[in-house]
Jmol script that loads the backbone (N, CA, C; Angstrom):
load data "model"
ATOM      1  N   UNK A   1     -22.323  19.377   0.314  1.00  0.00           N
ATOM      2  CA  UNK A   1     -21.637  18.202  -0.151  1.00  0.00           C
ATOM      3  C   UNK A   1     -22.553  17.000  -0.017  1.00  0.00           C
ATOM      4  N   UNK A   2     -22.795  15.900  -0.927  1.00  0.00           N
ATOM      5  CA  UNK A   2     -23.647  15.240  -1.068  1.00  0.00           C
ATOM      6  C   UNK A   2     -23.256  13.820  -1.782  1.00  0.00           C
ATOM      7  N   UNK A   3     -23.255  12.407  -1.248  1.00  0.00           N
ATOM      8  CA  UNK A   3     -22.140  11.450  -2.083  1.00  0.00           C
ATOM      9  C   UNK A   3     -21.751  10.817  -0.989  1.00  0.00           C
ATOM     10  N   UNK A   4     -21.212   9.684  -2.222  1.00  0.00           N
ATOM     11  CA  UNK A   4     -19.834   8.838  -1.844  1.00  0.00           C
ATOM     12  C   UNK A   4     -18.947   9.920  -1.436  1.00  0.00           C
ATOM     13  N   UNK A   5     -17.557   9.278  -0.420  1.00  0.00           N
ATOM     14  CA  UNK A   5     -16.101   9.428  -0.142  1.00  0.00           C
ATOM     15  C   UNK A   5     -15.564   9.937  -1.416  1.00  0.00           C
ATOM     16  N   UNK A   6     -14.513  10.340  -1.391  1.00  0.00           N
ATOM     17  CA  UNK A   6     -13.504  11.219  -2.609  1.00  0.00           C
ATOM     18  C   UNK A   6     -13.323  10.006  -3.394  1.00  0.00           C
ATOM     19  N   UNK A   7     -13.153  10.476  -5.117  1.00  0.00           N
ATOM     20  CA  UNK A   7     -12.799   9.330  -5.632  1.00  0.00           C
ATOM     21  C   UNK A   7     -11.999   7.776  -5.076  1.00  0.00           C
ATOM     22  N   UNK A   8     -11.081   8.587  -4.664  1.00  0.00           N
ATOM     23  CA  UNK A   8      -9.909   7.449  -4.405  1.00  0.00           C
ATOM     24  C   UNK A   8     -10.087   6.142  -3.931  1.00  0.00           C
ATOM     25  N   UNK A   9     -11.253   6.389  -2.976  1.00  0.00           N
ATOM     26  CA  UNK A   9     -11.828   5.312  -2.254  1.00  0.00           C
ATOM     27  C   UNK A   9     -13.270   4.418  -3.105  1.00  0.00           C
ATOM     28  N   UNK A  10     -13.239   2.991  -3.149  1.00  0.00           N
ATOM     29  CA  UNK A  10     -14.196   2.840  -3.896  1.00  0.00           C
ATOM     30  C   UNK A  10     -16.145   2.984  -3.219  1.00  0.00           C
ATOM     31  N   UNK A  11     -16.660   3.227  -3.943  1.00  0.00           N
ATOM     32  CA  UNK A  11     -17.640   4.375  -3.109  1.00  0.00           C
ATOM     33  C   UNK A  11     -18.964   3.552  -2.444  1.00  0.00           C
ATOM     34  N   UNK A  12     -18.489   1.741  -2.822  1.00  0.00           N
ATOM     35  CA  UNK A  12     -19.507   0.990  -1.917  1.00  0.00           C
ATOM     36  C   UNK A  12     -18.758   0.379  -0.834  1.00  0.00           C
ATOM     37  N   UNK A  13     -17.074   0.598  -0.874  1.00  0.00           N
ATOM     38  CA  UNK A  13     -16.458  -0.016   0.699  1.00  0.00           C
ATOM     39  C   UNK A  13     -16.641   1.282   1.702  1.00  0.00           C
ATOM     40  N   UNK A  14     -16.807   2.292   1.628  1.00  0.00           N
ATOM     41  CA  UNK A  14     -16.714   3.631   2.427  1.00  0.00           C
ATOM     42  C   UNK A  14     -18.057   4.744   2.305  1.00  0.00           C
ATOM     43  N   UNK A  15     -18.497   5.098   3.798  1.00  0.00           N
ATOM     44  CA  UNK A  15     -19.183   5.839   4.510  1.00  0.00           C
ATOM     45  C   UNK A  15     -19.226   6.545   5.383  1.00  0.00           C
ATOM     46  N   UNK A  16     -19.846   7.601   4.908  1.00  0.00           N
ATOM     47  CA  UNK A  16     -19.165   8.893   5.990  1.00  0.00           C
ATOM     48  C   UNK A  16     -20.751   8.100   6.805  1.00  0.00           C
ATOM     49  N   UNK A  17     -19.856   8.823   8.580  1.00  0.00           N
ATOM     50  CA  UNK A  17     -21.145   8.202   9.568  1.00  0.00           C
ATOM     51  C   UNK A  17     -22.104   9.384   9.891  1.00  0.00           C
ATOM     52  N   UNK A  18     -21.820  11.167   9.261  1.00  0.00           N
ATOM     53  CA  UNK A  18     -22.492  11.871   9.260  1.00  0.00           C
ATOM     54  C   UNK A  18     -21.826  12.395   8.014  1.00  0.00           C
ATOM     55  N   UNK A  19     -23.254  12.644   7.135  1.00  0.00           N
ATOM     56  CA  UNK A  19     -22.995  13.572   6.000  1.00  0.00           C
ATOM     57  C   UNK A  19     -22.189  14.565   5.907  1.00  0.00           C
ATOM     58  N   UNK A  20     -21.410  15.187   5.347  1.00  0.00           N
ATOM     59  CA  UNK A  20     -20.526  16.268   5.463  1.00  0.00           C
ATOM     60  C   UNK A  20     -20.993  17.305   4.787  1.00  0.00           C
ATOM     61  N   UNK A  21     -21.104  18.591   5.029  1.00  0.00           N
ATOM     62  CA  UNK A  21     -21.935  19.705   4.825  1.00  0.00           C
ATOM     63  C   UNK A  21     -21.057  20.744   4.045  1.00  0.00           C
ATOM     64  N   UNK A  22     -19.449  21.079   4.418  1.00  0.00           N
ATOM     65  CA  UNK A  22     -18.798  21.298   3.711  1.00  0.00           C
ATOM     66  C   UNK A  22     -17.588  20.573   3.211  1.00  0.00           C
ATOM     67  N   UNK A  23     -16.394  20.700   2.415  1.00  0.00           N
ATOM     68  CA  UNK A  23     -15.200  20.563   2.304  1.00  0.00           C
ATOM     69  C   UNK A  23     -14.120  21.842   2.351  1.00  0.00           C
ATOM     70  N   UNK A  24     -13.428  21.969   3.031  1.00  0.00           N
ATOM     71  CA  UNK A  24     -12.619  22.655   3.122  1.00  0.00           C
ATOM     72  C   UNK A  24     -10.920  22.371   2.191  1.00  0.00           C
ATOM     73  N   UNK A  25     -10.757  23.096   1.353  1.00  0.00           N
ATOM     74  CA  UNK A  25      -9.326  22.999   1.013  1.00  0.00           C
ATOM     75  C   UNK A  25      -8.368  23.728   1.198  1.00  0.00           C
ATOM     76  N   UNK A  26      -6.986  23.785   2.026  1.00  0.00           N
ATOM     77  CA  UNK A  26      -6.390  24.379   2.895  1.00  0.00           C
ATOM     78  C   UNK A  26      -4.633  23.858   2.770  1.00  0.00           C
ATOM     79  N   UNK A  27      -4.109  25.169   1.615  1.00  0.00           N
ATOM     80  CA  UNK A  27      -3.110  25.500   1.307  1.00  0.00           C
ATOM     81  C   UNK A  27      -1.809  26.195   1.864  1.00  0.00           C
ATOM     82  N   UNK A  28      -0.823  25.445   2.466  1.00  0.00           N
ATOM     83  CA  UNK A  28       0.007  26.377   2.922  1.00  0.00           C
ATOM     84  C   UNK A  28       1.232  26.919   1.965  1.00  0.00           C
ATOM     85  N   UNK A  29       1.267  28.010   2.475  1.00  0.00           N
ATOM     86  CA  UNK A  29       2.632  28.774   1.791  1.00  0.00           C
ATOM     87  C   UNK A  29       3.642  28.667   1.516  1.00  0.00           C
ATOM     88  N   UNK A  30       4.105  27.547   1.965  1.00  0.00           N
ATOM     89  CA  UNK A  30       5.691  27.014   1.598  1.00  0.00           C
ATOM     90  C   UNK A  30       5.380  25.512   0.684  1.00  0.00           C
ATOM     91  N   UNK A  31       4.077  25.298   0.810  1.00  0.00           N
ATOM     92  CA  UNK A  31       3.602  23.552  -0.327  1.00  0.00           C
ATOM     93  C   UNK A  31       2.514  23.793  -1.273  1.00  0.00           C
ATOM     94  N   UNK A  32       2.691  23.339  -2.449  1.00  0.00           N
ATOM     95  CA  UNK A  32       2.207  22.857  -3.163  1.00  0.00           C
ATOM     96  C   UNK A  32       1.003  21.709  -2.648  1.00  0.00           C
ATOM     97  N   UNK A  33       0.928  21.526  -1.540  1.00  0.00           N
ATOM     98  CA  UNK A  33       0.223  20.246  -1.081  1.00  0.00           C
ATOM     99  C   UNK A  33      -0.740  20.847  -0.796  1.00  0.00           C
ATOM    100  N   UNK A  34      -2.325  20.537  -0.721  1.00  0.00           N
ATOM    101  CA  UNK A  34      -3.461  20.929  -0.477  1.00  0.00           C
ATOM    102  C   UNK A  34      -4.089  19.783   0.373  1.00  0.00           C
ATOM    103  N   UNK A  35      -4.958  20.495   1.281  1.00  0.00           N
ATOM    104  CA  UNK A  35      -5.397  19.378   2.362  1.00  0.00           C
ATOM    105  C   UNK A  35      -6.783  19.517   2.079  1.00  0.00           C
ATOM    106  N   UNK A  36      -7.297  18.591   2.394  1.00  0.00           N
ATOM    107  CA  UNK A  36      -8.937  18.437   2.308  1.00  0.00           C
ATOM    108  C   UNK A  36      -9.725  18.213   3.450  1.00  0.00           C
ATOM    109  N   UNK A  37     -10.909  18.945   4.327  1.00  0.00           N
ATOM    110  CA  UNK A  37     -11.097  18.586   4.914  1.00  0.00           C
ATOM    111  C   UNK A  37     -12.240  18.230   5.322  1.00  0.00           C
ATOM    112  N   UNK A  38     -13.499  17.607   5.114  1.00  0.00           N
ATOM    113  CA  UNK A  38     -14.523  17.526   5.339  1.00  0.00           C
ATOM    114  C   UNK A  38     -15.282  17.738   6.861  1.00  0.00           C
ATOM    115  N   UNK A  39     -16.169  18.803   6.556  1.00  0.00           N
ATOM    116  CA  UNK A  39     -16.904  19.204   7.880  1.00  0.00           C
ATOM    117  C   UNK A  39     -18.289  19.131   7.754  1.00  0.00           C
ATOM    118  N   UNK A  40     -18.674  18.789   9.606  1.00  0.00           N
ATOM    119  CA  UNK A  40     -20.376  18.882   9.543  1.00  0.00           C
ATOM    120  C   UNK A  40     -20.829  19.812  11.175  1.00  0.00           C
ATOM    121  N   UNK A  41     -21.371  20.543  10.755  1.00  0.00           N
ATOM    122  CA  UNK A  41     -21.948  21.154  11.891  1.00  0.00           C
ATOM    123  C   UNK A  41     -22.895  20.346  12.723  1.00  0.00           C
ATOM    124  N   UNK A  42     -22.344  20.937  14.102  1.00  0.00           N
ATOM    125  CA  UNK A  42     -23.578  20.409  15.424  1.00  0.00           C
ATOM    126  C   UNK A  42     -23.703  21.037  16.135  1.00  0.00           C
ATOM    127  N   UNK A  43     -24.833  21.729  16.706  1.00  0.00           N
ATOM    128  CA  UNK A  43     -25.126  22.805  17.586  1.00  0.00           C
ATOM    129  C   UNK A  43     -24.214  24.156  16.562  1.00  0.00           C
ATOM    130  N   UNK A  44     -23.093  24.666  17.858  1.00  0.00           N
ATOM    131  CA  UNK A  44     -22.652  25.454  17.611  1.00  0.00           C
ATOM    132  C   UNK A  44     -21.229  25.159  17.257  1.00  0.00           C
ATOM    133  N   UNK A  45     -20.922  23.732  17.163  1.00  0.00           N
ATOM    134  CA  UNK A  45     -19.608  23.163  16.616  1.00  0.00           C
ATOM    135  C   UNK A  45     -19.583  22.816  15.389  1.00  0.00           C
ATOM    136  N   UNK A  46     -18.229  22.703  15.170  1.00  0.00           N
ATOM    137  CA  UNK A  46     -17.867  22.024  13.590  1.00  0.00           C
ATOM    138  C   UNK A  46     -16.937  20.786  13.817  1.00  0.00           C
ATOM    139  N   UNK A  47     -17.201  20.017  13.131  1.00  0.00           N
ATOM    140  CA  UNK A  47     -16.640  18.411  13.825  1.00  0.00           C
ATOM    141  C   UNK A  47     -15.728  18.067  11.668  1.00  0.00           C
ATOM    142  N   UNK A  48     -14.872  17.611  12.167  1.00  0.00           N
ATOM    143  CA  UNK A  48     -14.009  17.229  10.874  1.00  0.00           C
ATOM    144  C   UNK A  48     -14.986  15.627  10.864  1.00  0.00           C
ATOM    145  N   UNK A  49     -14.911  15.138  10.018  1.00  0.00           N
ATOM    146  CA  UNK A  49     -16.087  13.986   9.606  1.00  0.00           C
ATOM    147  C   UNK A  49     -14.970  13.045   8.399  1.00  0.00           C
ATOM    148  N   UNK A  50     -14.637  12.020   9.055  1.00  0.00           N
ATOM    149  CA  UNK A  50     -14.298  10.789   8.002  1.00  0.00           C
ATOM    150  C   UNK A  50     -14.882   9.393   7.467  1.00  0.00           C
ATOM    151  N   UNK A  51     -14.266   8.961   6.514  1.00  0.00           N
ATOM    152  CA  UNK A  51     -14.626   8.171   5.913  1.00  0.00           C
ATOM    153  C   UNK A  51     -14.615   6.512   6.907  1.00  0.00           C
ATOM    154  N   UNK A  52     -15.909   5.514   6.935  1.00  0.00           N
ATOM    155  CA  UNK A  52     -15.559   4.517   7.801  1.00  0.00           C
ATOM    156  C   UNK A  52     -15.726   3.346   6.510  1.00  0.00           C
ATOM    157  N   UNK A  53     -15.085   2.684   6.875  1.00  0.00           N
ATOM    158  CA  UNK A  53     -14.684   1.802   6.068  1.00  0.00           C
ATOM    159  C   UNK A  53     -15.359   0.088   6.274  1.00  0.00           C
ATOM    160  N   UNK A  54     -16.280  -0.021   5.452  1.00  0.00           N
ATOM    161  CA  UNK A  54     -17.064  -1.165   5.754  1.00  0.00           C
ATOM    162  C   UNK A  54     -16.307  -2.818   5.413  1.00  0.00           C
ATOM    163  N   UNK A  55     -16.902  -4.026   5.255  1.00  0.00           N
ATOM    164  CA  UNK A  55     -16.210  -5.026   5.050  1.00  0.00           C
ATOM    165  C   UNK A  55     -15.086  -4.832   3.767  1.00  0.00           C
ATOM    166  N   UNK A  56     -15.946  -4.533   2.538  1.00  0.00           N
ATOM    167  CA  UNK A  56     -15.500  -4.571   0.958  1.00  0.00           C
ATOM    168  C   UNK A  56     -14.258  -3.303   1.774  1.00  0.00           C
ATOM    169  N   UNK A  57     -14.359  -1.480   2.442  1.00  0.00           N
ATOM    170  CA  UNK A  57     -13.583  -1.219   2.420  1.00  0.00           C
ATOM    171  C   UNK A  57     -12.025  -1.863   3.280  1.00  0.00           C
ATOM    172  N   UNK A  58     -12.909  -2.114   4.104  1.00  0.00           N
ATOM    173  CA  UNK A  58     -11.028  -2.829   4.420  1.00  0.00           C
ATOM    174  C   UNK A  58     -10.576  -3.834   3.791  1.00  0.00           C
ATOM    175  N   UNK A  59     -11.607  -4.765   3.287  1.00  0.00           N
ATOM    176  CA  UNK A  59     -10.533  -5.214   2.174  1.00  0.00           C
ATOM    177  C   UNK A  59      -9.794  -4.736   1.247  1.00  0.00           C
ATOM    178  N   UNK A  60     -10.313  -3.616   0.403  1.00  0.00           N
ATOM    179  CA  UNK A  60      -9.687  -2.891   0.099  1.00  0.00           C
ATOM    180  C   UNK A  60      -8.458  -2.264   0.415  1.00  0.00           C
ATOM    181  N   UNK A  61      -8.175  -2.073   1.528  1.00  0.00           N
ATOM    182  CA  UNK A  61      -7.018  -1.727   2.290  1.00  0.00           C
ATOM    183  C   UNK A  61      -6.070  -2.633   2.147  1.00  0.00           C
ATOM    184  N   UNK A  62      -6.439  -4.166   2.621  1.00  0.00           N
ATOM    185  CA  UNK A  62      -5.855  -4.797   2.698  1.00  0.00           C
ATOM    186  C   UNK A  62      -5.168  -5.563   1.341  1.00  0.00           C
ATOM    187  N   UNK A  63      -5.548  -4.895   0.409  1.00  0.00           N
ATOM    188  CA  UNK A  63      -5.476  -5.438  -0.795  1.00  0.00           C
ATOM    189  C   UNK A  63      -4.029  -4.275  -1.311  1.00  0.00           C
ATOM    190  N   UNK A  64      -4.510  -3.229  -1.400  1.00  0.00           N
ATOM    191  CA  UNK A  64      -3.552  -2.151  -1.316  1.00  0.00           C
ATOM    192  C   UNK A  64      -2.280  -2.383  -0.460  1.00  0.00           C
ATOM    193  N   UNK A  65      -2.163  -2.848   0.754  1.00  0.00           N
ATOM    194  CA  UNK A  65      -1.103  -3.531   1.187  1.00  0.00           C
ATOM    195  C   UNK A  65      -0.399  -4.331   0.957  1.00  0.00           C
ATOM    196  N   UNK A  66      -1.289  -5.402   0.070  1.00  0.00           N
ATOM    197  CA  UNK A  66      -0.220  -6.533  -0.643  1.00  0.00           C
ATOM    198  C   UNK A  66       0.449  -6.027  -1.436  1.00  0.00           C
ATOM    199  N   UNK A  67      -0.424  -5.088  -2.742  1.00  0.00           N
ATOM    200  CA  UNK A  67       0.028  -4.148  -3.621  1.00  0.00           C
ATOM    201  C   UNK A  67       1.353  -3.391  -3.097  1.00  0.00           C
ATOM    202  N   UNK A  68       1.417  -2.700  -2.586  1.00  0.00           N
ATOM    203  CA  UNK A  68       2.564  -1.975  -1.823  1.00  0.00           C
ATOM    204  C   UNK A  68       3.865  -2.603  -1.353  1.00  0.00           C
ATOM    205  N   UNK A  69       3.335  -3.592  -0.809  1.00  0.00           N
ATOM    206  CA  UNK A  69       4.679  -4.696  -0.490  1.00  0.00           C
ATOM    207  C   UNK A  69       5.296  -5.478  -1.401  1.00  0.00           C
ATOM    208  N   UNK A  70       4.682  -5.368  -2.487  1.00  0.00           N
ATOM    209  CA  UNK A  70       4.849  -6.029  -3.964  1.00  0.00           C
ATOM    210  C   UNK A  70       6.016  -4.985  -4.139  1.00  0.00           C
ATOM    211  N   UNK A  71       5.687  -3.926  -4.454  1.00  0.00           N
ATOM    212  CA  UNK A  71       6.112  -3.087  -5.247  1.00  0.00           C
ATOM    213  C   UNK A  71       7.389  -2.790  -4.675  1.00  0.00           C
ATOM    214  N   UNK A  72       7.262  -2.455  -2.975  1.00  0.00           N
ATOM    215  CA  UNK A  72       8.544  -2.660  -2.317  1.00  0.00           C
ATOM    216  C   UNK A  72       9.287  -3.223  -2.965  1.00  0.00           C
ATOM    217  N   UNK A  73       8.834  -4.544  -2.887  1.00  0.00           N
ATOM    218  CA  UNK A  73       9.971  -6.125  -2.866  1.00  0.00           C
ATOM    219  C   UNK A  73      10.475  -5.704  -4.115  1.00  0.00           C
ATOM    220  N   UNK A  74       9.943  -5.455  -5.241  1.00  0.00           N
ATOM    221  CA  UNK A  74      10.364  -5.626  -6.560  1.00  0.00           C
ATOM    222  C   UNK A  74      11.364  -4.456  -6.587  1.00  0.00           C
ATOM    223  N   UNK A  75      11.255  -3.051  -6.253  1.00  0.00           N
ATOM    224  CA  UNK A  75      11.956  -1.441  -6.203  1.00  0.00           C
ATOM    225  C   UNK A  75      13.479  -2.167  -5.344  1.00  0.00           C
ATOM    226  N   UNK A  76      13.493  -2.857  -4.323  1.00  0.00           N
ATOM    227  CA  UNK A  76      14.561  -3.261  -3.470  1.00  0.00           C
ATOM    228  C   UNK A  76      15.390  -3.762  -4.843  1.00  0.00           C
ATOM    229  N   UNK A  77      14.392  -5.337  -5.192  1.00  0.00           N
ATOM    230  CA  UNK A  77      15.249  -5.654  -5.877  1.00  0.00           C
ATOM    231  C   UNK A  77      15.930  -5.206  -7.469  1.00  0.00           C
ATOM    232  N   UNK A  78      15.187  -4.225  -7.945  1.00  0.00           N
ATOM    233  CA  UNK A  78      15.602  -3.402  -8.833  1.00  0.00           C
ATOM    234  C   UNK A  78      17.049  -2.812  -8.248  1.00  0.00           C
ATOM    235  N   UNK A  79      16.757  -2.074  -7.260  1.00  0.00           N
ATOM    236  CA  UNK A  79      17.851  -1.391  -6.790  1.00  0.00           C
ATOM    237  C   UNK A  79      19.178  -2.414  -6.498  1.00  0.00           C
ATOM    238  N   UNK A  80      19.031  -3.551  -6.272  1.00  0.00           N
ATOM    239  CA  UNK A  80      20.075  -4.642  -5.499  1.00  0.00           C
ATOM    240  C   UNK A  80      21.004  -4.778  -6.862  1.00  0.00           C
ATOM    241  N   UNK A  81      19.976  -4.932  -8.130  1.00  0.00           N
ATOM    242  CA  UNK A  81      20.560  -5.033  -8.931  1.00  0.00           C
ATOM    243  C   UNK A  81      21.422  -4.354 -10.060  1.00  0.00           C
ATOM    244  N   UNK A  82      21.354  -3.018 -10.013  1.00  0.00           N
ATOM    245  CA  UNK A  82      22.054  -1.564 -10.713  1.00  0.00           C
ATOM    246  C   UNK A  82      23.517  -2.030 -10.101  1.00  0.00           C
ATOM    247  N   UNK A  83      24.051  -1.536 -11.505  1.00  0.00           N
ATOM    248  CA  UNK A  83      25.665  -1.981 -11.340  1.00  0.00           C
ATOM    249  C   UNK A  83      26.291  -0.509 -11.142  1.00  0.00           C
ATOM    250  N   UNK A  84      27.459  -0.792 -11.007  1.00  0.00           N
ATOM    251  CA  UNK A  84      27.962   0.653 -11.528  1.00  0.00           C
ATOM    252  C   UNK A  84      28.527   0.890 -12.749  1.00  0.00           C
ATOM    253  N   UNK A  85      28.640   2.293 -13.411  1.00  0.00           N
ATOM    254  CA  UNK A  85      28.670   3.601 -12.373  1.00  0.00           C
ATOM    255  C   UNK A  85      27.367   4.030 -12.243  1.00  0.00           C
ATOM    256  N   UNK A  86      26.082   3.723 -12.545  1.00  0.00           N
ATOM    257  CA  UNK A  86      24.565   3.960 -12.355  1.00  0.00           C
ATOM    258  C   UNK A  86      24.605   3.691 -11.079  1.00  0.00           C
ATOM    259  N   UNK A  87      24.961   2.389 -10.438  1.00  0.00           N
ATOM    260  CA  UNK A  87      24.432   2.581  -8.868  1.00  0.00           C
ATOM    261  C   UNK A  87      25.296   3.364  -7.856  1.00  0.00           C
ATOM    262  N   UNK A  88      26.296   3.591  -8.472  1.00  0.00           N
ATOM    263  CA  UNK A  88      26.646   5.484  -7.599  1.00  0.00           C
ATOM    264  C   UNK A  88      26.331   6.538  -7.579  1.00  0.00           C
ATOM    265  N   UNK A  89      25.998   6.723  -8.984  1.00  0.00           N
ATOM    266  CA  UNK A  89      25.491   8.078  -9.865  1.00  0.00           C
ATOM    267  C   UNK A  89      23.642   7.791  -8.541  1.00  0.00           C
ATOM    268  N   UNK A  90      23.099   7.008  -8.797  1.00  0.00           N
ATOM    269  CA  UNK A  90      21.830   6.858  -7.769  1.00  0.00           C
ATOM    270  C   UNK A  90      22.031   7.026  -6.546  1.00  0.00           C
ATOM    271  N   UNK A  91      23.312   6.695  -5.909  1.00  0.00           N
ATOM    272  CA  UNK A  91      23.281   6.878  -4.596  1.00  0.00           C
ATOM    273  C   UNK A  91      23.561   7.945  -4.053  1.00  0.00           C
ATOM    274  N   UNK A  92      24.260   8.483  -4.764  1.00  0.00           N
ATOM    275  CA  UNK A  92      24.624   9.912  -4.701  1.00  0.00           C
ATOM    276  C   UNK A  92      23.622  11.145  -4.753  1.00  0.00           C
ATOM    277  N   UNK A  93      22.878  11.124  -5.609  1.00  0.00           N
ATOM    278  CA  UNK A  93      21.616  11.638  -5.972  1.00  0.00           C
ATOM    279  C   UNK A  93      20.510  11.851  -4.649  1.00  0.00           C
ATOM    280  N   UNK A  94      20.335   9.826  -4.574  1.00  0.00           N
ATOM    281  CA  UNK A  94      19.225   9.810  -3.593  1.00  0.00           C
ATOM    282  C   UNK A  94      19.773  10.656  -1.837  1.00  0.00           C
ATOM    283  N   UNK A  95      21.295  10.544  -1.722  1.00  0.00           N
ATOM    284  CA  UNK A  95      21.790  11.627  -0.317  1.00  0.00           C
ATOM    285  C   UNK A  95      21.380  12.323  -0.450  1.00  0.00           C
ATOM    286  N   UNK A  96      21.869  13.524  -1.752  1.00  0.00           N
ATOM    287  CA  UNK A  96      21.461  14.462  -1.729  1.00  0.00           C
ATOM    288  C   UNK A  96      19.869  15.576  -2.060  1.00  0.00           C
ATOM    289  N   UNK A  97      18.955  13.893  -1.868  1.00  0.00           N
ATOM    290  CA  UNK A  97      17.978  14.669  -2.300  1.00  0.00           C
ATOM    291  C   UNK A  97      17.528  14.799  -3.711  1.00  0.00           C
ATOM    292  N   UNK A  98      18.022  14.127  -4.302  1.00  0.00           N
ATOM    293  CA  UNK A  98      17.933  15.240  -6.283  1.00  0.00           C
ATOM    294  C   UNK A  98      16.956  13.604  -6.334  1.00  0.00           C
ATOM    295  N   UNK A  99      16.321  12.360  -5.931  1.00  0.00           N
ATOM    296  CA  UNK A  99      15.781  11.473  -6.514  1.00  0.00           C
ATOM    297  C   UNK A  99      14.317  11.864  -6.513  1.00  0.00           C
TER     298      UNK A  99
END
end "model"
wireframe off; spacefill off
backbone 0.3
color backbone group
């Protein structure tokens, strides 16, 4: 493995502090969800290895947080505002899971 951090991250805020030698992807049986895990050997160990996040990356972060709280605020008030019978038919739904 050789590079920037996984896309997601932009690839001049983030640095791995030791190169990572493999990636591991690691599926369990009851999810659809796949984990990723980046590894680097030392001696006779294997050490999981993450991403550190320089000035630009935590801003980044912190930027993503405003983003998020935005989106909150606005989803709340979407929701405040559904009348009925939609905002039962939703509430009902979201109990049981089906949202």
């Amino acid at each position: 493995m050789k590079g920037a951090p996984p896309a997601f991250l932009p690839d001049d805020g983030f640095r791995y502090p030791v190169q990572p030698t493999y990636d591991v992807n690691v599926q369990f049986d009851q999810s659809d969800v796949i984990t990723a895990l980046f590894l680097a050997q030392s001696n006779a160990a294997w050490y999981e290895v993450g991403e550190c996040p320089n000035e630009k990356g935590i801003a980044s972060f912190r930027k993503t947080l405003v983003h998020y709280a935005e989106a909150q605020k606005r989803a709340s008030e979407l929701a405040a505002s559904l009348k009925d019978p939609l905002r039962s038919e939703f509430k009902r739904a979201a109990s049981t899971g089906a949202v």
